[in-house]
PDB file as gemmi writes it, atoms N, CA and C in Angstrom:
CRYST1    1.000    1.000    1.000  90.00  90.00  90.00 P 1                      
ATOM      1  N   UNK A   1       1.089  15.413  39.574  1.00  0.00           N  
ATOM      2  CA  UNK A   1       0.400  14.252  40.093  1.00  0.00           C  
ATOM      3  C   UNK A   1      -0.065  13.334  38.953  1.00  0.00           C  
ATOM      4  N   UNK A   2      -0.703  13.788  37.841  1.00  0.00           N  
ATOM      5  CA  UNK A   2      -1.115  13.018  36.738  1.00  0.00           C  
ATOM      6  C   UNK A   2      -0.480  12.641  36.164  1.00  0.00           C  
ATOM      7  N   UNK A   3       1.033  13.216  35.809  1.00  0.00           N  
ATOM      8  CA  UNK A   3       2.305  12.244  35.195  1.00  0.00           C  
ATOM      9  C   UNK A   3       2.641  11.586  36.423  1.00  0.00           C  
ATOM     10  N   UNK A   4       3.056  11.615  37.437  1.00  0.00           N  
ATOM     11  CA  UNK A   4       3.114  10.413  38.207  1.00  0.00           C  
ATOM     12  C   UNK A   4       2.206   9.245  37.966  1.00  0.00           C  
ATOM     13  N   UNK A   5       0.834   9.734  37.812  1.00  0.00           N  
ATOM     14  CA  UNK A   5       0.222   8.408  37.852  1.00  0.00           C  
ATOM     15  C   UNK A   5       0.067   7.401  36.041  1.00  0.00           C  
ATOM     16  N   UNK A   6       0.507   8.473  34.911  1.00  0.00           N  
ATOM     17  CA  UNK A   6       0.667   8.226  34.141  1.00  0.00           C  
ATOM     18  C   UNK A   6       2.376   7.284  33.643  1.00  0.00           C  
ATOM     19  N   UNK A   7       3.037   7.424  34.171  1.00  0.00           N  
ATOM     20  CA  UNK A   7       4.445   6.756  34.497  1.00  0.00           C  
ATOM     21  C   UNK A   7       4.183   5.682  35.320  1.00  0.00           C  
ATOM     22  N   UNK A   8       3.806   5.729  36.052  1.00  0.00           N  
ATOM     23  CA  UNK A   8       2.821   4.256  36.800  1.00  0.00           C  
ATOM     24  C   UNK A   8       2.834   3.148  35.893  1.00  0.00           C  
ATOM     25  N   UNK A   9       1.123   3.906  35.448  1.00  0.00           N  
ATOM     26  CA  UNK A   9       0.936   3.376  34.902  1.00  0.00           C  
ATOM     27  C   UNK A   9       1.249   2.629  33.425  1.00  0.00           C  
ATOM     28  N   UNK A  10       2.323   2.965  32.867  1.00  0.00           N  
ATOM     29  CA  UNK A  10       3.471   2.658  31.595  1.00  0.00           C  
ATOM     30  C   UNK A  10       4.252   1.836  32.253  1.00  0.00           C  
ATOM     31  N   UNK A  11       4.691   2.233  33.407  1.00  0.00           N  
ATOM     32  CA  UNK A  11       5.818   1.118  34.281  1.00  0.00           C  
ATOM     33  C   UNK A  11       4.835  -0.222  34.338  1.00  0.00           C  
ATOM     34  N   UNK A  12       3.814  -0.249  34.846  1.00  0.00           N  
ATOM     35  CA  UNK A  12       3.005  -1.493  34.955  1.00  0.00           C  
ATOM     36  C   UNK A  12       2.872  -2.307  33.687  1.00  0.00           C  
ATOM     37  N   UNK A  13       2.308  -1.851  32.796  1.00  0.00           N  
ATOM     38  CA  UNK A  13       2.126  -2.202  31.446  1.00  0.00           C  
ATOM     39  C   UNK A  13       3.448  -2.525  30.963  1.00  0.00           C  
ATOM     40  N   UNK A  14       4.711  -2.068  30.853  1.00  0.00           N  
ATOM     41  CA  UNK A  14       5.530  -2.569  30.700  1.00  0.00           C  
ATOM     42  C   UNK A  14       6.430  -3.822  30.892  1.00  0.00           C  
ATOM     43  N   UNK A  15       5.838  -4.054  32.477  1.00  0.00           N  
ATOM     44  CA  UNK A  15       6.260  -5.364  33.457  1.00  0.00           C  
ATOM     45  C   UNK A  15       5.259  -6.454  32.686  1.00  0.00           C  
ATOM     46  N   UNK A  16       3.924  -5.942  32.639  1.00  0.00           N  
ATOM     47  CA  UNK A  16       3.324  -7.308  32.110  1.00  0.00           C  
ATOM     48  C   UNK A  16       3.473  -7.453  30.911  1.00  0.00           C  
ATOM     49  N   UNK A  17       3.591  -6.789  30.117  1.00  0.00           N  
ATOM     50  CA  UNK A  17       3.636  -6.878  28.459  1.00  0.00           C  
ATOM     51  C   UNK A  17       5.093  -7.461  27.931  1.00  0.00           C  
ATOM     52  N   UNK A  18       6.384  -7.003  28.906  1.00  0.00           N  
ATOM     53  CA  UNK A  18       7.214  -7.565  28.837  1.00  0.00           C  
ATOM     54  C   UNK A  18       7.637  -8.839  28.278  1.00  0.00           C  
ATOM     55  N   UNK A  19       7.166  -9.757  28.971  1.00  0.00           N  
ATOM     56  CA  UNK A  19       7.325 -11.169  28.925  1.00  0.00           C  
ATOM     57  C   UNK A  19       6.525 -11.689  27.437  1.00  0.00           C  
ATOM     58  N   UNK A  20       5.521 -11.254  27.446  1.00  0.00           N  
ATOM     59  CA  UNK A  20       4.632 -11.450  25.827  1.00  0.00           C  
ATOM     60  C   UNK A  20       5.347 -11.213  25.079  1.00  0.00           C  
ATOM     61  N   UNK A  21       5.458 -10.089  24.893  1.00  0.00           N  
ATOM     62  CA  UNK A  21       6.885  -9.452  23.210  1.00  0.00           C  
ATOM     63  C   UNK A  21       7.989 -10.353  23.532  1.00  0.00           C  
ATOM     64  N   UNK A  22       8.929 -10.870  24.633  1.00  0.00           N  
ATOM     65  CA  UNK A  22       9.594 -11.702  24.361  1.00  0.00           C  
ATOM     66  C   UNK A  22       9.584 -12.997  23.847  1.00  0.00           C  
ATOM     67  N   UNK A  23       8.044 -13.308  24.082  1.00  0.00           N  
ATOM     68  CA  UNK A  23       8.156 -14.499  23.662  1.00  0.00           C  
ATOM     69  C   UNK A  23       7.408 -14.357  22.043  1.00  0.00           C  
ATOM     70  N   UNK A  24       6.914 -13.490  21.779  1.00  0.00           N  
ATOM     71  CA  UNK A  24       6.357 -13.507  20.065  1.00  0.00           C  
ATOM     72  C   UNK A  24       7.555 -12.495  19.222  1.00  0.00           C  
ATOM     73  N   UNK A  25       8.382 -11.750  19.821  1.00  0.00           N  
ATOM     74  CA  UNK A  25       9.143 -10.805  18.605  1.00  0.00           C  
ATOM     75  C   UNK A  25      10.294 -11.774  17.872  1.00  0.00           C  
ATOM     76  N   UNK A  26      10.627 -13.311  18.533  1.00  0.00           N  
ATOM     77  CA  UNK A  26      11.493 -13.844  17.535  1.00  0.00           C  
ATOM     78  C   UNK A  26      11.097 -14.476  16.550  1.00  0.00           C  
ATOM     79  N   UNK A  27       9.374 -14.823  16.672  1.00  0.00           N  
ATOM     80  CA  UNK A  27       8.955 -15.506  15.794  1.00  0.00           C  
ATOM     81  C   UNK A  27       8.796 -14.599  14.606  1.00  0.00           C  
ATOM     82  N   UNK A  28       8.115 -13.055  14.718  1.00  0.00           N  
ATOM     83  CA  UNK A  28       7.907 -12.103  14.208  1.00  0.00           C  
ATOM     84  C   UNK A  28       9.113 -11.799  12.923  1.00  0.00           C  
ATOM     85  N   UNK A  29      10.193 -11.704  13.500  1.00  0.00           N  
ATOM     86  CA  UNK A  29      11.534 -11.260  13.121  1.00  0.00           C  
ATOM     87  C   UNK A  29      11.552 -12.688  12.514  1.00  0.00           C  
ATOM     88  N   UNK A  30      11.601 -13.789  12.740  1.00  0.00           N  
ATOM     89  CA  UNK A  30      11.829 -14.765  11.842  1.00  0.00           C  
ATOM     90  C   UNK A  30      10.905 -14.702  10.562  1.00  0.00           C  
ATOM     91  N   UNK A  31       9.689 -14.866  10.655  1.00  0.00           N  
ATOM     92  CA  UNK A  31       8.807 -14.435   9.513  1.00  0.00           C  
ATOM     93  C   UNK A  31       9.155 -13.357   8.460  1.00  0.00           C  
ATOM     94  N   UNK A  32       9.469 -12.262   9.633  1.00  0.00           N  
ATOM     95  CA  UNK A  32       9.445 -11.277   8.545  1.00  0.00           C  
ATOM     96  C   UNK A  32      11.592 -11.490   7.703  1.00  0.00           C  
ATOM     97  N   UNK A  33      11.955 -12.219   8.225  1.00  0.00           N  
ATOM     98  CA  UNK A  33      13.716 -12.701   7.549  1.00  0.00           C  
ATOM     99  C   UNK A  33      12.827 -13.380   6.313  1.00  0.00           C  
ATOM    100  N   UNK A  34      12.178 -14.210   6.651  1.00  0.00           N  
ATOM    101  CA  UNK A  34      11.741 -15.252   5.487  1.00  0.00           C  
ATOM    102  C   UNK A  34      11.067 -14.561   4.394  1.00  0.00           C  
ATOM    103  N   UNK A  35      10.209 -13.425   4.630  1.00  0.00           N  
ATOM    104  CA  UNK A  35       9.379 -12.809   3.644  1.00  0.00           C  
ATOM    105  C   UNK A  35      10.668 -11.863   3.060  1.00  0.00           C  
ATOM    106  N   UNK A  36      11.055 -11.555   3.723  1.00  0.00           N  
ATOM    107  CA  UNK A  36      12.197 -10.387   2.734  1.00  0.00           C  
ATOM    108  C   UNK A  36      13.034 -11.090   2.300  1.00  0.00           C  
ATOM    109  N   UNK A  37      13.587 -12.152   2.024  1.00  0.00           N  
ATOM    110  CA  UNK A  37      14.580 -12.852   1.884  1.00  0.00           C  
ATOM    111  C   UNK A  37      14.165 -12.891  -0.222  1.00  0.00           C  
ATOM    112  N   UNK A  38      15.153 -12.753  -0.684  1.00  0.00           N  
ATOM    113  CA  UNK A  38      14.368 -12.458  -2.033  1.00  0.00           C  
ATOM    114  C   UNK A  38      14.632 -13.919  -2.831  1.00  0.00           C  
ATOM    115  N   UNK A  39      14.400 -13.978  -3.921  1.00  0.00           N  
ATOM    116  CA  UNK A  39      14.482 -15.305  -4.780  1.00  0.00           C  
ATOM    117  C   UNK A  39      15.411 -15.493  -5.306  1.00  0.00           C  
ATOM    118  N   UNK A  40      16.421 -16.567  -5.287  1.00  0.00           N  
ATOM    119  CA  UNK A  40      17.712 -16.283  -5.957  1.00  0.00           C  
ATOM    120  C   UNK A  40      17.288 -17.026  -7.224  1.00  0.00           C  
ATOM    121  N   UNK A  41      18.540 -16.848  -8.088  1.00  0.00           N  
ATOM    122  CA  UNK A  41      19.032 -16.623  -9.663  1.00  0.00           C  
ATOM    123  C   UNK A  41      19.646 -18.482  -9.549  1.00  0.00           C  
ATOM    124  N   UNK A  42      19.031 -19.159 -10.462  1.00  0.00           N  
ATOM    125  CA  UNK A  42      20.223 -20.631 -10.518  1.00  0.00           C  
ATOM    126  C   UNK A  42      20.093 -20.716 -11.918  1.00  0.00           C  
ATOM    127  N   UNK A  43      21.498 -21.418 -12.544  1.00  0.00           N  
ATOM    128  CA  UNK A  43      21.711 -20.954 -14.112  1.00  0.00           C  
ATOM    129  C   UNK A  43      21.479 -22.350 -14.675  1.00  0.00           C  
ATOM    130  N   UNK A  44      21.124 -22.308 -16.117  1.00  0.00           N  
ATOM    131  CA  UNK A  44      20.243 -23.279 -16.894  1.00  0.00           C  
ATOM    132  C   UNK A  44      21.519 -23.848 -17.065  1.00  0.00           C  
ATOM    133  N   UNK A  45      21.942 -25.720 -16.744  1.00  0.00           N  
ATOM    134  CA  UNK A  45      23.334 -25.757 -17.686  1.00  0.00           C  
ATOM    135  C   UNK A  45      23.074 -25.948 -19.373  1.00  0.00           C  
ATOM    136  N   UNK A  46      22.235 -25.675 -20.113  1.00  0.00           N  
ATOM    137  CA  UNK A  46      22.075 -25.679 -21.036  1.00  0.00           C  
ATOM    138  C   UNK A  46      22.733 -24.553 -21.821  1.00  0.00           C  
ATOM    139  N   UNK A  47      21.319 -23.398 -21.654  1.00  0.00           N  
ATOM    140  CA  UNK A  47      21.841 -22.261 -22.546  1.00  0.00           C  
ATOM    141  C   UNK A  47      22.736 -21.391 -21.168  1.00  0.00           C  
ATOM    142  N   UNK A  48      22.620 -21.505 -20.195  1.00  0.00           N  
ATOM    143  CA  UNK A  48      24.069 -20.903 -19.421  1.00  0.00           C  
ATOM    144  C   UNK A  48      23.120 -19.833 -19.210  1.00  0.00           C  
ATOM    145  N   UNK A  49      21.882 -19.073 -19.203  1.00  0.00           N  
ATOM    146  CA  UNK A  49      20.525 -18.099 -18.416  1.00  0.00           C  
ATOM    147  C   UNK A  49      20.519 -18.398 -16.641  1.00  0.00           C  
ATOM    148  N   UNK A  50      20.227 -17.252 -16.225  1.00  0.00           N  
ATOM    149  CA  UNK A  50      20.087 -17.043 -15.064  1.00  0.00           C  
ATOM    150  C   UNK A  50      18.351 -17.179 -15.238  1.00  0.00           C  
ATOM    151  N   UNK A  51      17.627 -18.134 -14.118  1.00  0.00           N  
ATOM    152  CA  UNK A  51      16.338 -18.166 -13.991  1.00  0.00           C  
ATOM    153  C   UNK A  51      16.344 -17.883 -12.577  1.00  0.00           C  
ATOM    154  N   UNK A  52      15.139 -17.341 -12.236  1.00  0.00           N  
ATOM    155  CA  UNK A  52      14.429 -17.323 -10.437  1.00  0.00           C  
ATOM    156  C   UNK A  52      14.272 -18.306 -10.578  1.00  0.00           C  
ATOM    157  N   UNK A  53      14.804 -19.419  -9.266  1.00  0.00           N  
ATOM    158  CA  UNK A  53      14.389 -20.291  -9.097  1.00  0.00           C  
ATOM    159  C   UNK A  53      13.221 -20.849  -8.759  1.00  0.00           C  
ATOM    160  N   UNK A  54      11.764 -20.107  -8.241  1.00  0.00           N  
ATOM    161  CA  UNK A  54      10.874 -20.184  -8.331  1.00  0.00           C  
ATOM    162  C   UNK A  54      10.068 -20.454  -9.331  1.00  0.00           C  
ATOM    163  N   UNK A  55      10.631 -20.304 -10.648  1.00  0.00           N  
ATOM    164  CA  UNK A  55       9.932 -19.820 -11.979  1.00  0.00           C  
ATOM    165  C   UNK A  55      10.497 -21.262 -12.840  1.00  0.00           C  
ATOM    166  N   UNK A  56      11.358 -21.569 -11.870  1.00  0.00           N  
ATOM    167  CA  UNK A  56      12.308 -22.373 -12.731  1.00  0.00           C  
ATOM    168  C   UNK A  56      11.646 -23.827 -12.877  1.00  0.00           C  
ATOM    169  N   UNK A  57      12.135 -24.732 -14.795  1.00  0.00           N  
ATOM    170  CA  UNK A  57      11.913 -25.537 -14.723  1.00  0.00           C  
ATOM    171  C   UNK A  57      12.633 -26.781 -13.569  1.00  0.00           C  
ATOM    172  N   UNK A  58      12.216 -27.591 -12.867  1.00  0.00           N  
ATOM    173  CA  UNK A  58      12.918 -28.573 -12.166  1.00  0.00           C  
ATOM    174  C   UNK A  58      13.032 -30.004 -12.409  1.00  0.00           C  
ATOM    175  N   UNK A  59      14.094 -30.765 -12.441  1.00  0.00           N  
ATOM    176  CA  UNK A  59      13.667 -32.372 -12.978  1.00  0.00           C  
ATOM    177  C   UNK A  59      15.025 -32.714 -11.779  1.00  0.00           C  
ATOM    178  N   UNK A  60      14.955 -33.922 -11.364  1.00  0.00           N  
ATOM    179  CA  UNK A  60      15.821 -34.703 -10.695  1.00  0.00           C  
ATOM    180  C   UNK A  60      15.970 -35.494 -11.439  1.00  0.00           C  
ATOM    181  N   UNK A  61      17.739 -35.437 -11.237  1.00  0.00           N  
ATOM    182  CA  UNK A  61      17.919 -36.849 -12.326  1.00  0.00           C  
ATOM    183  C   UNK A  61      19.455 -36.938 -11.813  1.00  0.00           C  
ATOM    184  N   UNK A  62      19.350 -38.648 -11.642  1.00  0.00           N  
ATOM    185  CA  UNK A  62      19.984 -39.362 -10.741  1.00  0.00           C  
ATOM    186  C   UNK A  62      20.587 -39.206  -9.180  1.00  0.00           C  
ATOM    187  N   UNK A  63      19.475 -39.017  -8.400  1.00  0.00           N  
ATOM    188  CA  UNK A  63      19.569 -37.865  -6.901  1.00  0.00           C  
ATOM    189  C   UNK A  63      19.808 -36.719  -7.281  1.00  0.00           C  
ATOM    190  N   UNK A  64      20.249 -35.309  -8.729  1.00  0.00           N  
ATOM    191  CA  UNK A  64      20.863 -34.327  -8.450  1.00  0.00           C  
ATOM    192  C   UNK A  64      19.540 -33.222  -8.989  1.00  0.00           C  
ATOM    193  N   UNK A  65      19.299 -32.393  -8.284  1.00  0.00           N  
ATOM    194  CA  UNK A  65      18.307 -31.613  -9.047  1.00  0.00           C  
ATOM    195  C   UNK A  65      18.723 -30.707  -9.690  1.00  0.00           C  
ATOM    196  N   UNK A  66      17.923 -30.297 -11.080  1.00  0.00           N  
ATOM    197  CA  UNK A  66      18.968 -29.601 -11.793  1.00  0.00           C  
ATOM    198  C   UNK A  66      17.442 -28.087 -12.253  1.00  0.00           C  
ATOM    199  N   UNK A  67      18.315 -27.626 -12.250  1.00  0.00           N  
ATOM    200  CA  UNK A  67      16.932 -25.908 -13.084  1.00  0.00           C  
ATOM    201  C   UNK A  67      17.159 -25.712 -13.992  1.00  0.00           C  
ATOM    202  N   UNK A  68      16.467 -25.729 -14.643  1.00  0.00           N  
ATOM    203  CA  UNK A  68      16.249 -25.367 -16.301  1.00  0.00           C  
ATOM    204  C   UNK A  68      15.250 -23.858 -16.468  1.00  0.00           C  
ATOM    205  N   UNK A  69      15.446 -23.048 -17.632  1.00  0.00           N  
ATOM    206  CA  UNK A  69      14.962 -22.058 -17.854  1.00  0.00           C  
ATOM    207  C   UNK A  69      13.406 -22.396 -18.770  1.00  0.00           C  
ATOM    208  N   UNK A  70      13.681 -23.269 -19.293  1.00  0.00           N  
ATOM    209  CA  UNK A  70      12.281 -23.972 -19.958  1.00  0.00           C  
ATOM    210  C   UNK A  70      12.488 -25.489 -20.508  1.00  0.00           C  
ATOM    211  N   UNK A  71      11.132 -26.079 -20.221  1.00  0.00           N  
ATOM    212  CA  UNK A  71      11.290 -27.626 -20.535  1.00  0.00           C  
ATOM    213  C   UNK A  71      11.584 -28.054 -21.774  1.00  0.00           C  
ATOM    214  N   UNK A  72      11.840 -26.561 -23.044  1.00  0.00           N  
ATOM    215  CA  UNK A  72      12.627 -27.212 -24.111  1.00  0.00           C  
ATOM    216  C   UNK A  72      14.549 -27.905 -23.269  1.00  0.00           C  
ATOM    217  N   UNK A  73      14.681 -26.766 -22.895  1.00  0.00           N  
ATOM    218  CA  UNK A  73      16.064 -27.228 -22.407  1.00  0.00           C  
ATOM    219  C   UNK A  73      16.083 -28.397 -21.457  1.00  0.00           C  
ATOM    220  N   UNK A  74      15.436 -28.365 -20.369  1.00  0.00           N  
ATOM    221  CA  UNK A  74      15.798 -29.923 -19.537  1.00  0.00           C  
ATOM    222  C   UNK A  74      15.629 -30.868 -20.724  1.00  0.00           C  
ATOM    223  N   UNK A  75      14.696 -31.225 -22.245  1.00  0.00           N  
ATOM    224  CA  UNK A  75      14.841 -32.233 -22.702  1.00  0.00           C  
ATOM    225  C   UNK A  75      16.071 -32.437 -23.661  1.00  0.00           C  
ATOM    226  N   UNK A  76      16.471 -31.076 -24.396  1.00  0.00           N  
ATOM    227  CA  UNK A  76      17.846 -30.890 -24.735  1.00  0.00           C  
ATOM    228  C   UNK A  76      18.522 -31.551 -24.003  1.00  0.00           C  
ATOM    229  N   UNK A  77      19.053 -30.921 -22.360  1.00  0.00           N  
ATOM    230  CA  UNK A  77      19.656 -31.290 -21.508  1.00  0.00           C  
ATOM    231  C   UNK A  77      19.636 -33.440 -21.521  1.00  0.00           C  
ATOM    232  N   UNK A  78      18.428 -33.758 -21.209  1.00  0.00           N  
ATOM    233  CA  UNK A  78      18.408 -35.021 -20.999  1.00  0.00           C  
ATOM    234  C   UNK A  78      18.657 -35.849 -22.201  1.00  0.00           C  
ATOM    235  N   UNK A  79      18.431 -35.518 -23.499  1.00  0.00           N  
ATOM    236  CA  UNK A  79      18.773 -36.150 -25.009  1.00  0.00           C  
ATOM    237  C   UNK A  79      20.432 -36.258 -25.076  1.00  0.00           C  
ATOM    238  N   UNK A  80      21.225 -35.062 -24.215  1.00  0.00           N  
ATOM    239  CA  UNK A  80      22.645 -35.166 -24.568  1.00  0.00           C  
ATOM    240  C   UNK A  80      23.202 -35.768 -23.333  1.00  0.00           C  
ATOM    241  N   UNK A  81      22.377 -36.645 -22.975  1.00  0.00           N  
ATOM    242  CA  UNK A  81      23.116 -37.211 -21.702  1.00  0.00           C  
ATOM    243  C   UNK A  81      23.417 -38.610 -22.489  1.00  0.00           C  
TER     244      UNK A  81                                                      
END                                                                             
């Protein structure tokens, strides 16, 4: 009798809770794509180094953005232009 009413009651909770997790587990799963998603590698055209692009120096120049490993090199870079 008490697992009957315990199966019930899971069946119920299930029907209403249902609809909630559908509507928050894609956001969830999207968040958590974005947090694991790791930092990629873009290479200096200078000395030819792999930097995290996070870490990386950045300058735009002429619409193109370019990564540099340190702002000695973007000015290297920009002197031999």
């Amino acid at each position: 009798m008490r697992a009957l009413l315990v199966l019930s009651v899971l069946a119920f909770l299930a029907v209403v809770l249902w609809p909630v997790a559908e509507r928050y587990l894609p956001r969830l799963r999207r968040l958590a794509r974005v947090e694991a998603r790791p930092d990629e590698l873009v290479k200096d055209p200078v000395c030819q180094t792999y930097v995290v692009r996070s870490r990386a120096v950045r300058r735009e120049i002429e619409g193109h953005v370019f990564f540099f490993c340190s702002s000695e090199c973007a000015e290297r870079y920009l002197r031999g232009r």
